[in-house]
C-alpha positions in Angstrom: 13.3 37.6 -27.9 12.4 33.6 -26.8 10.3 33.4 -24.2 12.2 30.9 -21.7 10.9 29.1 -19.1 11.8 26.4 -16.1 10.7 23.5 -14.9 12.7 22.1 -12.1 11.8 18.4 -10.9 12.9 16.5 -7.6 16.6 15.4 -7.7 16.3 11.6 -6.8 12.7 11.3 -8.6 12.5 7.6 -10.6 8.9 7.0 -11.0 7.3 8.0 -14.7 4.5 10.1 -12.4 6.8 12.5 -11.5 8.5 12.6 -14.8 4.9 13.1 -16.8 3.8 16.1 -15.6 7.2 18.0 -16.5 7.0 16.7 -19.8 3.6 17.3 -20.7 4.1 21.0 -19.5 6.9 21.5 -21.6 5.1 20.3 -24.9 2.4 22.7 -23.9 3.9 25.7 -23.1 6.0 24.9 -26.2 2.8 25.4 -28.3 2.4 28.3 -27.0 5.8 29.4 -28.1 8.0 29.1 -24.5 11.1 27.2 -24.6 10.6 25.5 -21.3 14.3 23.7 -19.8 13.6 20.9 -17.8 16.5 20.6 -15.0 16.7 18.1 -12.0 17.4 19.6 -8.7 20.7 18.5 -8.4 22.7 21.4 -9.4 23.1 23.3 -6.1 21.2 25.6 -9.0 21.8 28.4 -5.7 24.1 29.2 -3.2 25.1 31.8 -0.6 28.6 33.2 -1.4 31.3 34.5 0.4 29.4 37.7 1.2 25.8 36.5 1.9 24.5 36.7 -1.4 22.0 34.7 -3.2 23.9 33.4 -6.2 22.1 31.5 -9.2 22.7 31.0 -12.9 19.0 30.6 -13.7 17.7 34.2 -13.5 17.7 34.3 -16.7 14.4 32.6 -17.4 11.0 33.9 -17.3 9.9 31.7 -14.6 10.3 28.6 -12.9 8.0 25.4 -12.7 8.8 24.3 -9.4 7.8 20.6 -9.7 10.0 20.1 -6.1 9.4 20.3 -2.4 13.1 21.4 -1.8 12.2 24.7 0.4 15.4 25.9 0.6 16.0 26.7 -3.5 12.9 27.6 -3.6 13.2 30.6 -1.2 16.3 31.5 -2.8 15.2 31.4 -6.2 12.4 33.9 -5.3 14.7 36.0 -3.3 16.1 36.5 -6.6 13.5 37.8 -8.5 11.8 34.8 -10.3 8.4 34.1 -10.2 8.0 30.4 -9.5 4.3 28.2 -10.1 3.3 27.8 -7.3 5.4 30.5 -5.0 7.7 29.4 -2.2 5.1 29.7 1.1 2.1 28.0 -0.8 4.5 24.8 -1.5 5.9 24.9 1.8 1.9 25.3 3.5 1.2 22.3 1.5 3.9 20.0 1.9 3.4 19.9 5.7 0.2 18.4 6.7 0.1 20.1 9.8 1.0 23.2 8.7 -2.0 23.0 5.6 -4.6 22.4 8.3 -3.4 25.4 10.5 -3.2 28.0 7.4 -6.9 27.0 6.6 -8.1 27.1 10.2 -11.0 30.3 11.0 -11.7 30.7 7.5 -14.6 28.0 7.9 -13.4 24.8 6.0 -15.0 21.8 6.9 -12.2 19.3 7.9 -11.8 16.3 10.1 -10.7 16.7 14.1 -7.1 17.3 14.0 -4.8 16.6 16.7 -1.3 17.1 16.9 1.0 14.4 17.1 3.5 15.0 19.8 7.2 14.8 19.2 9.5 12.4 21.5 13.5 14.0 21.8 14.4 11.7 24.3 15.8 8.1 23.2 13.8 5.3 25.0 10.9 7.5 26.0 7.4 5.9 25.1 4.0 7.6 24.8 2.5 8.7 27.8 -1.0 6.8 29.2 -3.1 10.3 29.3 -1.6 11.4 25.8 -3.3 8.1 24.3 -6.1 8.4 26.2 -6.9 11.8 25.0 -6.7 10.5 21.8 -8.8 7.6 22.1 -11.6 10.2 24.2 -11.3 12.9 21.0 -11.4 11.0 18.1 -12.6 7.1 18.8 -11.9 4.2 16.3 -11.4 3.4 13.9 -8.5 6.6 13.6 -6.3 8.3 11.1 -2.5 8.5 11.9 -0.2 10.3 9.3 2.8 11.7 8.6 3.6 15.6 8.1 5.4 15.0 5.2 4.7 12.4 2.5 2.9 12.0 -0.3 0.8 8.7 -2.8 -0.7 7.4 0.2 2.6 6.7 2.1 2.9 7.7 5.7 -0.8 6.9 6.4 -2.1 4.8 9.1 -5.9 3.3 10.1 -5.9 2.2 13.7 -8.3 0.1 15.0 -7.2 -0.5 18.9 -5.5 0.5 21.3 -2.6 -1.8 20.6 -2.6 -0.3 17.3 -2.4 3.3 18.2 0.3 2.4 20.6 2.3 0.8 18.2 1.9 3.9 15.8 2.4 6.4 18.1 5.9 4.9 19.0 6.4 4.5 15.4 6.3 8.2 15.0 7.0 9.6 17.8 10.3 10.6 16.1 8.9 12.4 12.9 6.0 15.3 12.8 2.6 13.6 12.5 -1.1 14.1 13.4 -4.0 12.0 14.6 -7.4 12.7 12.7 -11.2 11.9 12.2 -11.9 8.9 10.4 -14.4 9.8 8.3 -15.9 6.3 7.9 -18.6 7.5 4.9 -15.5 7.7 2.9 -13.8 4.5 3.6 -11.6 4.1 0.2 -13.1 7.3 -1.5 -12.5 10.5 -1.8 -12.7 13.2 -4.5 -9.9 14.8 -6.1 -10.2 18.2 -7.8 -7.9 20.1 -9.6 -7.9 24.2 -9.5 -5.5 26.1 -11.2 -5.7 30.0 -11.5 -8.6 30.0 -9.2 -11.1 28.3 -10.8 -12.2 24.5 -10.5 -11.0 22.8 -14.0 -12.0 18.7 -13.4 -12.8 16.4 -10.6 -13.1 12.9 -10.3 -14.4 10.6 -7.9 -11.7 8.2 -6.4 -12.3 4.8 -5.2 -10.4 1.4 -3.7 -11.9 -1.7 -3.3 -8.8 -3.1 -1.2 -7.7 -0.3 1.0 -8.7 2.4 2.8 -7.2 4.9 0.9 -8.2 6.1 -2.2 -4.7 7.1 -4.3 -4.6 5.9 -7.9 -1.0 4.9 -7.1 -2.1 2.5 -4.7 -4.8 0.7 -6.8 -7.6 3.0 -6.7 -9.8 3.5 -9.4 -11.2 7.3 -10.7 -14.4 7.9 -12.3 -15.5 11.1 -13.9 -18.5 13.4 -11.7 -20.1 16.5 -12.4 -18.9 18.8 -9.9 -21.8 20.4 -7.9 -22.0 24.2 -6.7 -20.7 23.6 -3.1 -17.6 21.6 -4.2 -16.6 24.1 -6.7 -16.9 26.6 -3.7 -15.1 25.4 -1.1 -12.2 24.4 -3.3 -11.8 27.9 -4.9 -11.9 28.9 -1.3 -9.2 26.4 -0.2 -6.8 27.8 -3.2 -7.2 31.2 -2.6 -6.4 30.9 1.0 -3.4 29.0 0.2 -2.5 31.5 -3.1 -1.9 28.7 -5.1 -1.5 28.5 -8.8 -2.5 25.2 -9.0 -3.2 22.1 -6.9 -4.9 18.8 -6.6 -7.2 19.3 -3.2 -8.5 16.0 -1.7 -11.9 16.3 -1.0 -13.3 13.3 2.0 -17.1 12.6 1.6 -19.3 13.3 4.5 -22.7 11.9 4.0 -24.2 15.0 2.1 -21.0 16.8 3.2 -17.2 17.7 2.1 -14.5 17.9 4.2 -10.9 18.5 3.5 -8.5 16.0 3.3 -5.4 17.3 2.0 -4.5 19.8 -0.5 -1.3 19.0 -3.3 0.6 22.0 -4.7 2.1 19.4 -7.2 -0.3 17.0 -7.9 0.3 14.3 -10.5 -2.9 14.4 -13.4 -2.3 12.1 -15.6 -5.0 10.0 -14.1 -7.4 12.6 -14.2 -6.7 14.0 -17.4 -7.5 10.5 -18.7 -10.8 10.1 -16.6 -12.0 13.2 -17.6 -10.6 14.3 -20.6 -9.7 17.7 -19.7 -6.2 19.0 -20.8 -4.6 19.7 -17.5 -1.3 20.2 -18.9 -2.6 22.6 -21.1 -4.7 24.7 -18.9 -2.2 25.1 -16.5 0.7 26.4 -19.3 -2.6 28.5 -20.6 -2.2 30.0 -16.7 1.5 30.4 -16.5 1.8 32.1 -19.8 -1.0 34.6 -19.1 0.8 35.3 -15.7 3.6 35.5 -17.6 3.5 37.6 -20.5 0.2 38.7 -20.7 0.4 41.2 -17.3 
C-alpha cells in the first residue's frame, strides 16, 4: 500500500516563503517513498454536521503537515484520529506570544521581563497614567511592544519615550500584546536554531545593520556558528516543554547569556538551510517518516 501523506498550507498565503517549505517537504518525503498532497486551507477540509460530528475527507492519509495556524481544523483534524507535525496545542502555544511565554514559565528558561498588555473593550477609553507608569518603573527604555499574534518581524515595536509608549499602547490596546525587556546586547541580533525531533539540527547567527530586529525577511543577514553546549540545552529544553516536532526558537544574546525570544512551530528554513548547509527539509521528512511508519 502508498504511503500518503499531507501538507496543508495557509489559505491566503502569496509569499514564495511560505510556499518553499511545503514543497521542499514534499520532494523529500517523496524520496523516501510518501506521496505527500499539498492542499491550501480553503476547503472547509472539516465540519461539524447535523449531529455534532467531526466530518473530514482527509482521514485517509497517514498524517498531516500542518504548515497553518488555523486552530480550529487543526483540533478537528486530531479529533479525528490523524497525527499532525507539529500537534494542535504545540501550534496553538506558539502562535500566541503570550501564551508561549506562560507555557515555559517555572521550568527555568531565561527570558526577558514580560508584562502583559492590557486589553481596552470600551470605545474611546485611553491608557490609564499608573498602567504606563508601571511600565516605564518595570522595564525602562528603550522597550519592546508586540503583538500576540504575528509573525517576520511584524507587529513589533521599540519605544523610546514616553510619547512613544503612549502612542503604542493606544495602538494596541484593541489586540492581545505584551511589553518586554529590551535586551540592548542584542540590538539587531539574535540567533535562530532549529530542533526537530528533539535534537538541535543548525543554528545561525542573525544580524541587521538597519533595524532593530533581526528577521531575514526584513533585511537581516545570517551567518553560520558552532552551536555551544548551553544553547543546544536550553533549546532541547524549550522543545520538549512545548512537545514540538519541530521549530525555529529565537534565541536573544545576553552578554555571555541566552534568553528566549520567541519560539516558531512553522518556521521558514530556507535561509538557514543556505547558511549552513544542512538539509532541513530532509531531516524533518527523516522525522515524520520514522514517527510514522517506523513505530
Amino acid at each position: 500500500m502508498m504511503k500518503k501523506g499531507l501538507i496543508l498550507t495557509n489559505a491566503y498565503a502569496k509569499l514564495a516563503a511560505f510556499s518553499h517549505p511545503a514543497s521542499r517537504l514534499q520532494e523529500e518525503l517523496l524520496a523516501l517513498g510518501v506521496a505527500a498532497d499539498i492542499l491550501r486551507n480553503d476547503g472547509f477540509h472539516a465540519y461539524i454536521d447535523e449531529h455534532g460530528e467531526i466530518q473530514t475527507a482527509l482521514c485517509d492519509y497517514d498524517f498531516c503537515v500542518y504548515l497553518d495556524k488555523d486552530k480550529y481544523i487543526s483540533q478537528a483534524l486530531e479529533k479525528r484520529g490523524l497525527r499532525l507535525f507539529n500537534h494542535h496545542q504545540a501550534i496553538i502555544d506558539c502562535d500566541d506570544k503570550a501564551t508561549t511565554f506562560l507555557r515555559l514559565s517555572a521550568h527555568n528558561i531565561p527570558m526577558p521581563t514580560t508584562l502583559f498588555g492590557l486589553l481596552c473593550y470600551t470605545p474611546d477609553c485611553a491608557p490609564k497614567t499608573a498602567a504606563l507608569d508601571k511600565i516605564e518603573r518595570t522595564l525602562g527604555y528603550p522597550l519592546i511592544a508586540k503583538t500576540c499574534f504575528g509573525s517576520l518581524g511584524k507587529g513589533v515595536y521599540k519605544i523610546d519615550n514616553r510619547n512613544k509608549l503612549t502612542q503604542i499602547a493606544t495602538q494596541l490596546q484593541y489586540t492581545p500584546h505584551l511589553f518586554q525587556e529590551f535586551i540592548a546586547a542584542s540590538a539587531g541580533k539574535d540567533v535562530r536554531v532549529i530542533v526537530i525531533g528533539g535534537k538541535v539540527q543548525a543554528a545561525m547567527l542573525r544580524r541587521s545593520t538597519t533595524d532593530f530586529r533581526s528577521n531575514i525577511e526584513l533585511g537581516g543577514v545570517g551567518e553560520q556558528i558552532e552551536i555551544p553546549q548551553e544553547l543546544k540545552t536550553l533549546c532541547e529544553k524549550v522543545a520538549s516543554i512545548l512537545q514540538l516536532d519541530y521549530c525555529g526558537i529565537d534565541v536573544l544574546l545576553d552578554s555571555e547569556n541566552y534568553r528566549v525570544c520567541e519560539v516558531n512551530s512553522n518556521a521558514f528554513f530556507s535561509g538557514i538551510e543556505k547558511v549552513t548547509g544542512v538539509n532541513i527539509a530532509k531531516r524533518y521528512a527523516e522525522h515524520i517518516y520514522g514517527e510514522i511508519y517506523k513505530k
